[in-house]
C-alpha positions in Angstrom: 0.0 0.0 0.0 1.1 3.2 -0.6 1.9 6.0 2.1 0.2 8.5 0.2 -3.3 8.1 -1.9 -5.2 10.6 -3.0 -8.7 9.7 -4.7 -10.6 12.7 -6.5 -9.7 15.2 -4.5 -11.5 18.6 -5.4 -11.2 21.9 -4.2 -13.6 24.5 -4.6 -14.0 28.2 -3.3 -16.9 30.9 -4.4 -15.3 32.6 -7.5 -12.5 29.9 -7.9 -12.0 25.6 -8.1 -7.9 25.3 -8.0 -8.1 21.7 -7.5 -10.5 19.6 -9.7 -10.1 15.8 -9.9 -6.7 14.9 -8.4 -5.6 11.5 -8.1 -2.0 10.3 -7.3 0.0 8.1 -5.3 3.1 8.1 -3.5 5.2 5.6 -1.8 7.7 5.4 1.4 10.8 7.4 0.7 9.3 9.0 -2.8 10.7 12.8 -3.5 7.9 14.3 -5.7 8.3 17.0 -7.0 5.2 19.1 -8.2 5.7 21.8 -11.1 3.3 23.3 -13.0 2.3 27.1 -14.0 1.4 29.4 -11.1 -1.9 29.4 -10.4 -2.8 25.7 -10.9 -3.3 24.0 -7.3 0.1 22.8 -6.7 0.2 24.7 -3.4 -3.5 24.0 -2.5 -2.8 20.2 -3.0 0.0 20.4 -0.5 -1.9 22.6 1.9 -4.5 19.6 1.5 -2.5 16.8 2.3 -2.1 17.9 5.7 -6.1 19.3 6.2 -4.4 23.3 6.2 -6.8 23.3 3.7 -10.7 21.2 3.8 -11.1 19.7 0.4 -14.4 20.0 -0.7 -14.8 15.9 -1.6 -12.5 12.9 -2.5 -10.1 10.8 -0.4 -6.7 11.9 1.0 -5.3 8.4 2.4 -2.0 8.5 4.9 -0.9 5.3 6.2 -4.4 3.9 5.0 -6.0 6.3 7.0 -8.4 9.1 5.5 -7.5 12.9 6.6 -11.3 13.9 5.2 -12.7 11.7 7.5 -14.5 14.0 10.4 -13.4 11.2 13.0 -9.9 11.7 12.1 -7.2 12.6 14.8 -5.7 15.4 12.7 -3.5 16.8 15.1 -1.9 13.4 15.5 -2.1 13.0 11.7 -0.4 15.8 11.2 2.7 15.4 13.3 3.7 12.7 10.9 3.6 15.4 8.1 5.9 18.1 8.8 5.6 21.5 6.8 7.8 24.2 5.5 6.9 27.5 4.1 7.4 29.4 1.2 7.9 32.5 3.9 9.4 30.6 7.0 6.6 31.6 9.6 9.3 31.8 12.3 8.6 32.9 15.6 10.1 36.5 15.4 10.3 36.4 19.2 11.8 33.5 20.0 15.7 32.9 19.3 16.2 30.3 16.5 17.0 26.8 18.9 13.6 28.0 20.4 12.0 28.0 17.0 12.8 24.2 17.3 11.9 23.2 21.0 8.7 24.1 21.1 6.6 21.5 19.3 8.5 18.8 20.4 8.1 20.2 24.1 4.1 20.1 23.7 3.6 17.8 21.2 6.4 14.9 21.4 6.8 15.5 25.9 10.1 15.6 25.2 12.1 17.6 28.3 13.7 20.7 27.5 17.2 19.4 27.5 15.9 16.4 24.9 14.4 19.0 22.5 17.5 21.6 22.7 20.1 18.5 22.5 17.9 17.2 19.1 17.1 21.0 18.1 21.5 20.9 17.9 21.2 17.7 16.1 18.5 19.2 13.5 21.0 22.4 13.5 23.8 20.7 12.7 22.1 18.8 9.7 21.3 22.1 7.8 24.2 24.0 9.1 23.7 26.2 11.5 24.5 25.0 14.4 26.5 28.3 15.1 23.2 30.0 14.8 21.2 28.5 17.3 21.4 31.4 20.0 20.5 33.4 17.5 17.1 35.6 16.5 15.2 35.1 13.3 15.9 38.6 11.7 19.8 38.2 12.4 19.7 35.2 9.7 19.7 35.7 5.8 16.7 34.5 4.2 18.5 31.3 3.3 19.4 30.6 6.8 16.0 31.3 8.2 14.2 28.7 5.6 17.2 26.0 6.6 15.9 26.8 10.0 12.2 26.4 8.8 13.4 23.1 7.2 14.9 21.8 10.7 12.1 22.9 12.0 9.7 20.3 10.2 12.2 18.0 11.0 11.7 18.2 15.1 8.2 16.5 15.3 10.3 13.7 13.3 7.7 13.0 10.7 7.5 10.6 7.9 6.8 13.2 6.0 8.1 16.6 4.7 5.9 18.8 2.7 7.8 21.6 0.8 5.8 25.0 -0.3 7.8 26.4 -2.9 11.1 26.6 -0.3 12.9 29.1 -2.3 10.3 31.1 -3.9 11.2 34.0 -1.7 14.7 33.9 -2.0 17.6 35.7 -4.2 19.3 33.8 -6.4 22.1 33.4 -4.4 20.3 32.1 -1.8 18.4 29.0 -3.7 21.7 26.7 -4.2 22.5 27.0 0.0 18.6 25.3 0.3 18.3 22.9 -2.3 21.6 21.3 -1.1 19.4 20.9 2.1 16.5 19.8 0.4 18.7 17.5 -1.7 20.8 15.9 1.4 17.1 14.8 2.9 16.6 13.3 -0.1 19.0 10.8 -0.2 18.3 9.7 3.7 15.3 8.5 2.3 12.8 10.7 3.9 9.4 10.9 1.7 9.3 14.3 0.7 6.5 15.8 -1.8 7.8 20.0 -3.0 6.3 22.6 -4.7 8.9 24.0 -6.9 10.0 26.0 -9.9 13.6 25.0 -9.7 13.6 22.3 -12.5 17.6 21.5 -12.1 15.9 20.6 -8.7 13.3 18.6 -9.5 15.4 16.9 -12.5 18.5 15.4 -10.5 16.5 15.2 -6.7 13.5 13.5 -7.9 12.0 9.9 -7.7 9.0 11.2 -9.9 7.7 14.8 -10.7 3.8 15.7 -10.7 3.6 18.2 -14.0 0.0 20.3 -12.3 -2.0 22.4 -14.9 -5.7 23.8 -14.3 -6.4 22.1 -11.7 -5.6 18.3 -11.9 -2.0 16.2 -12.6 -1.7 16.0 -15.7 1.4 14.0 -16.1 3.4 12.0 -13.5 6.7 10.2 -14.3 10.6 9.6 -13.5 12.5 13.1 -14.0 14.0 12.2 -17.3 10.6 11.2 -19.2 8.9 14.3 -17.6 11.9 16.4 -19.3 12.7 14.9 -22.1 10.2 12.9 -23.4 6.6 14.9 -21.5 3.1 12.9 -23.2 1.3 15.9 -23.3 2.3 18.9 -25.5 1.1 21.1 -22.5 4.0 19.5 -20.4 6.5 20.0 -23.3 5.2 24.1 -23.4 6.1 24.7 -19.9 9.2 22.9 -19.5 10.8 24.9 -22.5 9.4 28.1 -20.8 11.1 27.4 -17.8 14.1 26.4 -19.1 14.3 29.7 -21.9 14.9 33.6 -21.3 13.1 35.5 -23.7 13.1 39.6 -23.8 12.0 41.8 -26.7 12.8 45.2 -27.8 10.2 47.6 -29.3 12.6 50.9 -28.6 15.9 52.3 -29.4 16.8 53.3 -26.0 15.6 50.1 -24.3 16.4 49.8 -20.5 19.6 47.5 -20.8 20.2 47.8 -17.1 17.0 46.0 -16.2 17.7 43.4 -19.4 20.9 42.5 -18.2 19.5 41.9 -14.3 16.9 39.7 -15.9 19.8 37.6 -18.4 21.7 37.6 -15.4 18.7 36.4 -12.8 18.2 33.1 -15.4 22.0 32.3 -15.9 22.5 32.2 -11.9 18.9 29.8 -11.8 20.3 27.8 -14.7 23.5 27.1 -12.2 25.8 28.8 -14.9 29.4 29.9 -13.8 30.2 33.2 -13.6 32.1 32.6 -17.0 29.1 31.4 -18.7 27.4 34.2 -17.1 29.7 36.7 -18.4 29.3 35.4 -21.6 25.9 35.3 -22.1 25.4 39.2 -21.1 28.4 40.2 -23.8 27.1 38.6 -26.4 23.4 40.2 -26.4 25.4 42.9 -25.6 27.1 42.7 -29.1 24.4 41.6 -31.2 21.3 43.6 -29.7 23.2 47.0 -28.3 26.4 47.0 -31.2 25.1 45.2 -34.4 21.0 45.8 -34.8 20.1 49.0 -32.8 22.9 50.5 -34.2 21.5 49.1 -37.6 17.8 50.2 -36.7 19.4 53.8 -35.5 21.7 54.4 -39.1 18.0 53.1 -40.7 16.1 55.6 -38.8 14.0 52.6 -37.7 11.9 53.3 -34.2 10.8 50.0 -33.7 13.7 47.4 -34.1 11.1 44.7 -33.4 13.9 42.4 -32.0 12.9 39.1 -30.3 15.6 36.9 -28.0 15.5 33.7 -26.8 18.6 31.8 -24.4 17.9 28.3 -24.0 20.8 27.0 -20.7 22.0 23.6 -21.7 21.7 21.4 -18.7 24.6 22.4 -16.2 25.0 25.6 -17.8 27.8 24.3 -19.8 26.2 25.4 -23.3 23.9 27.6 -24.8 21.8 29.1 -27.6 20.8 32.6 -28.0 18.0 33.0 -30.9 17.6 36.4 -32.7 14.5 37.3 -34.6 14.6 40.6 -36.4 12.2 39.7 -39.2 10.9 43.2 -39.3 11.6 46.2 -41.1 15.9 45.5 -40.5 15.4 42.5 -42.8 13.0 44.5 -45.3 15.5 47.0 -45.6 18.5 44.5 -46.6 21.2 43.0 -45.2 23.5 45.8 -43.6 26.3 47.4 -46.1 29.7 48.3 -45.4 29.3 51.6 -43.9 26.8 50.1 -41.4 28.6 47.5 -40.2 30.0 47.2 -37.1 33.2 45.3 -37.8 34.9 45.0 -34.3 31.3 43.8 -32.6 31.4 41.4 -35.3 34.7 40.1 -34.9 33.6 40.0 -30.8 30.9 37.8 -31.7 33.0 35.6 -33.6 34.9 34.9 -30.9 32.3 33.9 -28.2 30.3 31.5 -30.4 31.3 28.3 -31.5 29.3 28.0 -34.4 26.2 30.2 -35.7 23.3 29.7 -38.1 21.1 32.4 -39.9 17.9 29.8 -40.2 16.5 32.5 -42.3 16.4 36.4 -43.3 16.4 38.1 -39.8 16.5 34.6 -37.5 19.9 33.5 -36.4 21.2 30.8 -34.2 24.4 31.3 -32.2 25.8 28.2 -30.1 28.2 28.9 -27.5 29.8 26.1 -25.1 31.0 27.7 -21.7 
């Protein structure tokens, strides 16, 4: 039997259903991960799983016992299903080793020397033991969702349900909790996480949910769900995820905030600060150098330019795609005096190969 079973579960509110016929399974010592678009029920089915949220029918089955049932114990239910949050709901007032005494004080009757020695333990297992006489708003946010991890560790659950962990974090910050995330993983526990970091869900995974309108769509080991999804919907949104795309309608476009974005994806995409570096000289070249200066000498407002950067995985290749099929092609390829011969040779340099597909659409390749 499976630890996890969920039979038809629906969710509805007044103006809204997020969840409309879910059915899934998941065994002892499963990491699931679910992905989807935003807005689709992958955090209401989560919140469901442990009765945060009171599905309006079906069957939610834990250890073979129904959490929809009204004679259900869900309090004691629940401390076998520990929860961490997309926004760490730490007590702001209590120092950090406090965070993690508490619940096992009330719920577990452990004494307070038990819960501090195993709040230590928990500490020490996400790496931050030296932070344990610390407060909450002293901590990055990294730190404080590795505390909200150990945390849903201290009621020592079988098992861990994951919010989308790192939604709230910077960049730099994601890596430091997915290492957590990932180190769980591979003791075993059963772990089901709501996430948007694919490299995550690809290497950490035992299966991946694929969520969309309200109901799993697909379910399946990593490398099907990424390389070879059933449904064209699944294909869609795993290409999105894994592509930057930015367009230019202006001749004065606001590069600073282009650049923050290119550089937000590469550092998501777990490229090296080489790769990085790369990425943002060559649009640099091609978009700033070679067509607005085109568009500009052509007296063209509206350069109409389209890019697309697919990371390979690992972030050790990749493919920028420019469309300019607009008024640049129309006009002709560019002549000698428009030309701009030292971004060219620039460009030369960083690609491996390129391709011009057709009249205004060309491929660059570029292994970091």
């Amino acid at each position: 039997m499976s630890l996890i079973e969920v039979r038809h579960l629906r969710k509805e509110y007044p103006n809204v259903t997020p969840l409309k016929d879910v059915n899934a399974t998941v065994d002892e010592g499963e990491v699931i991960s679910i992905i989807g678009p935003s807005g689709t029920g992958k955090s209401t089915f989560i919140r469901c799983l442990n009765r945060l949220e009171t599905p309006t029918s079906g069957q939610i089955l834990v250890d073979g016992i129904d959490m929809c049932d009204p004679d259900t114990d869900l309090p004691a239910m629940r401390q076998k299903m520990g929860m961490v949050f997309q926004n760490y709901a730490l007590f702001s007032h209590k120092l950090v080793v406090e965070n993690l005494m508490m619940a096992p004080m009330d719920l577990l009757g452990l004494s307070k020397q038990e819960a501090y020695d195993q709040a230590l333990d928990l500490l020490e297992t996400v790496g931050l033991r030296d932070k344990a006489l610390a407060w909450p708003h002293e901590l990055s946010g990294g730190q404080r969702q590795r505390v909200a991890i150990a945390r849903g560790l201290a009621m020592r659950p079988k098992i861990l349900l994951f919010d989308e962990p790192t939604s709230a974090l910077d960049p730099q910050m994601v890596s430091e909790v997915l290492s957590v995330i990932t180190s769980l993983a591979e003791r075993g526990l059963t772990m089901l996480v709501v996430t948007h970091e694919m490299r995550f869900a690809r290497d950490a995974s035992s299966r991946v949910f694929y969520m969309d309108r309200g109901e799993l769509w697909e379910a399946g080991p990593p490398k099907q769900i990424f390389d070879h999804p059933q449904r064209q919907e699944t294909h869609d949104f795993i290409f999105r995820v894994r592509a930057w795309e930015w367009e230019i309608h202006t001749l004065t476009p606001d590069i600073h905030a282009m650049e923050a974005s290119l550089a937000t994806y590469c550092q998501r995409q777990f490229m090296s600060g080489r790769a990085t570096h790369t990425c943002l000289l060559l649009v640099e070249e091609t978009v700033s150098n070679q067509l607005l200066g085109l568009a500009r000498k052509r007296g063209i407002t509206d350069p109409n330019i389209h890019m697309t950067l697919v990371a390979g995985e690992g972030g050790i290749d990749m493919e920028l795609l420019l469309d300019y099929r607009g008024r640049l092609v129309a006009e002709g390829e560019p002549t000698a005096n428009e030309r701009d011969d030292l971004s060219l040779s620039i460009i030369k340099g960083l690609c491996d190969h390129w391709e011009l597909v057709e009249p205004g659409l060309v491929r660059l390749y570029v292994r970091c």
